[in-house]
MDAnalysis code that builds the backbone (N, CA, C; Angstrom):
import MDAnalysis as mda
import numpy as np

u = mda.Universe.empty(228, n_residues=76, atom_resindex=np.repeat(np.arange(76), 3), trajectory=True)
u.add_TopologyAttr("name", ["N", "CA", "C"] * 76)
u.add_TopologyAttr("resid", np.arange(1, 77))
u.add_TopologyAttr("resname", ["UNK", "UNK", "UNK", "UNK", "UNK", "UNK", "UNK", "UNK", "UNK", "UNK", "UNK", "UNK", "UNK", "UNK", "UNK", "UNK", "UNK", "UNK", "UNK", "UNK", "UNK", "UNK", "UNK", "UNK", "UNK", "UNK", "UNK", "UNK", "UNK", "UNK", "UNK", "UNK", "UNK", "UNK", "UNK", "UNK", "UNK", "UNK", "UNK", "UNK", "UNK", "UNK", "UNK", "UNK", "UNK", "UNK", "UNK", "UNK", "UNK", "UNK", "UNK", "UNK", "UNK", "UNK", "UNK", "UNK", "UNK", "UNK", "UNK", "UNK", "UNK", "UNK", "UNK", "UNK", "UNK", "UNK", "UNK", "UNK", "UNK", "UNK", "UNK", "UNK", "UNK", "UNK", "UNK", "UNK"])
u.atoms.positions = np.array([
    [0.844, -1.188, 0.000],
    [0.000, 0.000, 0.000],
    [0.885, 1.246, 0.000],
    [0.437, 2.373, -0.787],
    [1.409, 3.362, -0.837],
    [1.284, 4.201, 0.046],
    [2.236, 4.463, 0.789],
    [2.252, 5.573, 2.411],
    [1.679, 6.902, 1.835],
    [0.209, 7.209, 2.522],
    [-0.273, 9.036, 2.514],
    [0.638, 9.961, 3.280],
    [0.548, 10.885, 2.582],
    [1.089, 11.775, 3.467],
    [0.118, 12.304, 4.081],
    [0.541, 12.876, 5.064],
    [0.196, 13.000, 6.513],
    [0.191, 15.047, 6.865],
    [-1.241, 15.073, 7.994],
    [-0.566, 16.714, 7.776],
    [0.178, 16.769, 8.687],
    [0.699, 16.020, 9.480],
    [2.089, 15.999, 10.210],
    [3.400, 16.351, 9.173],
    [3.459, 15.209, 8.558],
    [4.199, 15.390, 6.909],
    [4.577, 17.136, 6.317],
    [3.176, 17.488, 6.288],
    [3.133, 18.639, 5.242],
    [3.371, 20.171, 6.264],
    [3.470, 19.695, 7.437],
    [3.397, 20.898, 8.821],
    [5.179, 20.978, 8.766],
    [5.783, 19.654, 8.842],
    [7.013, 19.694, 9.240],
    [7.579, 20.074, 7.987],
    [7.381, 19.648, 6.608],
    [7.726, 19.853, 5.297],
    [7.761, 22.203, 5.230],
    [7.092, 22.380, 5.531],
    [6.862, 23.807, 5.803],
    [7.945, 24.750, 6.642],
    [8.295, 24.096, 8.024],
    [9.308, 24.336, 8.705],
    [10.427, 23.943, 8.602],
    [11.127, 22.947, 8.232],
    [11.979, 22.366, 7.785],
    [12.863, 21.915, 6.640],
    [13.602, 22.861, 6.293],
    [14.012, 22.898, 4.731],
    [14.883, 21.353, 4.481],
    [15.333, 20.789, 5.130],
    [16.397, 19.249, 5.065],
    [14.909, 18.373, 4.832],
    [13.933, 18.572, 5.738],
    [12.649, 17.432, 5.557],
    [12.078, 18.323, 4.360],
    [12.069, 18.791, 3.839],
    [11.288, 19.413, 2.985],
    [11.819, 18.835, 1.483],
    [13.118, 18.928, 1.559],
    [13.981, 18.720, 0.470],
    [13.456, 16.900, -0.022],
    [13.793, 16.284, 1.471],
    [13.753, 14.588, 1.314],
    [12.259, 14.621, 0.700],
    [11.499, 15.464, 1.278],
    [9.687, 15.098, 1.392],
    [9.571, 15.022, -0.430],
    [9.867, 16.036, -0.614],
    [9.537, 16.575, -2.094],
    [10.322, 15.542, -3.190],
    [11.934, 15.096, -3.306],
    [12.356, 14.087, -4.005],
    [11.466, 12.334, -3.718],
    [11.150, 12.158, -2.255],
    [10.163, 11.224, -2.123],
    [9.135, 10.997, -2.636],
    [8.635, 12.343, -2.896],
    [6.938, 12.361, -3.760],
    [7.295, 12.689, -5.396],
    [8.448, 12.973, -5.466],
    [8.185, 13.305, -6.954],
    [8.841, 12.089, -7.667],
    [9.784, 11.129, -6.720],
    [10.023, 9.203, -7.086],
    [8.704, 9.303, -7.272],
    [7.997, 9.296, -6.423],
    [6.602, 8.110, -6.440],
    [5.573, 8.314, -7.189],
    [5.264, 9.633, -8.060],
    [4.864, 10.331, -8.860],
    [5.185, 9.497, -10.438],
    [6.795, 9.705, -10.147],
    [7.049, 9.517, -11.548],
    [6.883, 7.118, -11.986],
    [6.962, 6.743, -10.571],
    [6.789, 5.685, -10.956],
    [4.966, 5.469, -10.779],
    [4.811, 6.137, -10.769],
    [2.852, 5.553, -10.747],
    [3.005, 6.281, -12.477],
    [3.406, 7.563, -13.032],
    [3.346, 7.371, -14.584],
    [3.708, 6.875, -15.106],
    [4.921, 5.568, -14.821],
    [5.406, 4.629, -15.664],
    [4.484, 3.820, -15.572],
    [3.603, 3.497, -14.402],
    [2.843, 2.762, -14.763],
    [1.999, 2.472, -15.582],
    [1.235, 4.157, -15.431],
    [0.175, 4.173, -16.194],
    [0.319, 4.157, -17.665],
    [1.601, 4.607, -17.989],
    [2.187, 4.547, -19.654],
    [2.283, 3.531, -20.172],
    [2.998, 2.449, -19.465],
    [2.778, 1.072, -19.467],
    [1.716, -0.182, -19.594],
    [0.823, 0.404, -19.140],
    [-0.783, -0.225, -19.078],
    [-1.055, -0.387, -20.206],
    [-1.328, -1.736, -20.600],
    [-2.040, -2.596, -21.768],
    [-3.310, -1.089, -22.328],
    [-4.057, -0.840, -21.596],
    [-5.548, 0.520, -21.737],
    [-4.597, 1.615, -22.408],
    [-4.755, 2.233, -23.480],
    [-4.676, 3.817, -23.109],
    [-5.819, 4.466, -23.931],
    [-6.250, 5.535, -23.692],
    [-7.359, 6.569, -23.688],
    [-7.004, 7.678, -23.428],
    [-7.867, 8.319, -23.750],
    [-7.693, 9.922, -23.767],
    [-7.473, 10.361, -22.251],
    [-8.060, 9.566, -21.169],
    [-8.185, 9.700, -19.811],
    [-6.801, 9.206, -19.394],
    [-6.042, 8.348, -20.117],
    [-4.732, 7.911, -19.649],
    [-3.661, 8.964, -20.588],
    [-4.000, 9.724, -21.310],
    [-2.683, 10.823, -22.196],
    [-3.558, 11.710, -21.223],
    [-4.848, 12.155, -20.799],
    [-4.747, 13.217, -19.702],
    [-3.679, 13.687, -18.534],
    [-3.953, 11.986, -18.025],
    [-3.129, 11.973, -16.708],
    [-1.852, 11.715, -16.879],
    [-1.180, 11.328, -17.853],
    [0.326, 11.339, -18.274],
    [0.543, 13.085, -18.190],
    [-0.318, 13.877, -19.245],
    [0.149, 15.237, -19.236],
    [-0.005, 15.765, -17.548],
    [-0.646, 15.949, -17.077],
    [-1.470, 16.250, -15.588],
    [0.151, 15.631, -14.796],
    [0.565, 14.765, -14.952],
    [1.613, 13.813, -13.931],
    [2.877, 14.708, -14.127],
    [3.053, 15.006, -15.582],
    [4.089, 15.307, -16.133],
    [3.992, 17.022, -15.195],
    [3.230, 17.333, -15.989],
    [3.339, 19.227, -15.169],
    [3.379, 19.244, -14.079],
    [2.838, 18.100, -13.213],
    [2.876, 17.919, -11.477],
    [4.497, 17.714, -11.054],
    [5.181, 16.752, -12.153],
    [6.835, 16.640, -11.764],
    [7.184, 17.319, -12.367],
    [6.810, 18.528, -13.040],
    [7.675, 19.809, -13.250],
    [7.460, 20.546, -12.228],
    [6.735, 21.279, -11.676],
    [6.009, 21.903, -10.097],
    [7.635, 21.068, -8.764],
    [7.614, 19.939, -8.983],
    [8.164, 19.398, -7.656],
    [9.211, 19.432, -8.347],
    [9.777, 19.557, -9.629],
    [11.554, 18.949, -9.648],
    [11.823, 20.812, -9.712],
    [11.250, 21.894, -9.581],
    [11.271, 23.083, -9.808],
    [11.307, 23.397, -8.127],
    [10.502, 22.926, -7.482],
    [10.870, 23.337, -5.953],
    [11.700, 22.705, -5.243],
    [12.174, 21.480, -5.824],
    [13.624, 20.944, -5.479],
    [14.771, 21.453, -5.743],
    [14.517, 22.415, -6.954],
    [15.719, 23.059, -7.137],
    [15.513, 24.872, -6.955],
    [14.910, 24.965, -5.606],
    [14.362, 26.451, -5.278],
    [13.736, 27.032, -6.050],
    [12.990, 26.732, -7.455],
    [12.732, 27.748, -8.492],
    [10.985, 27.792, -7.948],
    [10.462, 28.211, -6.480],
    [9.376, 27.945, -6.449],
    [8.575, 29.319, -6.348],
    [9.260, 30.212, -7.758],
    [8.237, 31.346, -7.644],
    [7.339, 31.572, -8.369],
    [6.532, 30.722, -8.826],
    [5.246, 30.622, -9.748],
    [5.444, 29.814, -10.743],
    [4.003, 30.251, -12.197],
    [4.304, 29.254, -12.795],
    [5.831, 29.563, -13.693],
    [5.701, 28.525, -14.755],
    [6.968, 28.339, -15.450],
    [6.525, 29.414, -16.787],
    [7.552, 30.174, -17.143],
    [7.826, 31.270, -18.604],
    [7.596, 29.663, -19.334],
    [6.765, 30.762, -20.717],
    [6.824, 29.658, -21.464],
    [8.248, 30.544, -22.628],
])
């Protein structure tokens, strides 16, 4: 079963830039292996290239606040 985060998690993630750092590379692993999954899946549909795009901009958001760039969205 995949561990929720917790608002314990997201309280300490806030105060804590070392837990913040781990929190965020932790979720954006686990992110990117639930879209291998779904890319992978025998099914695809318009509902599965949704959530590939949707996954994808979500691990741009987290590999962008891993690397401090967390001041809005992205210049196109």
């Amino acid at each position: 079963m995949t561990k929720l985060v917790t608002e314990d998690d997201l309280t300490r993630a806030r105060i804590d830039p070392a837990f913040r750092q781990q929190f965020l590379a932790e979720n954006l692993d686990r992110l990117l292996e639930a879209l291998k999954k779904i890319r992978d899946a025998d099914e695809q549909n318009a509902d599965t290239a949704r959530q590939l795009r949707e996954g994808a901009d979500l691990a741009v958001q987290l590999a962008d606040l891993l690397q401090g760039s967390d001041l809005g969205p992205r210049a196109a």
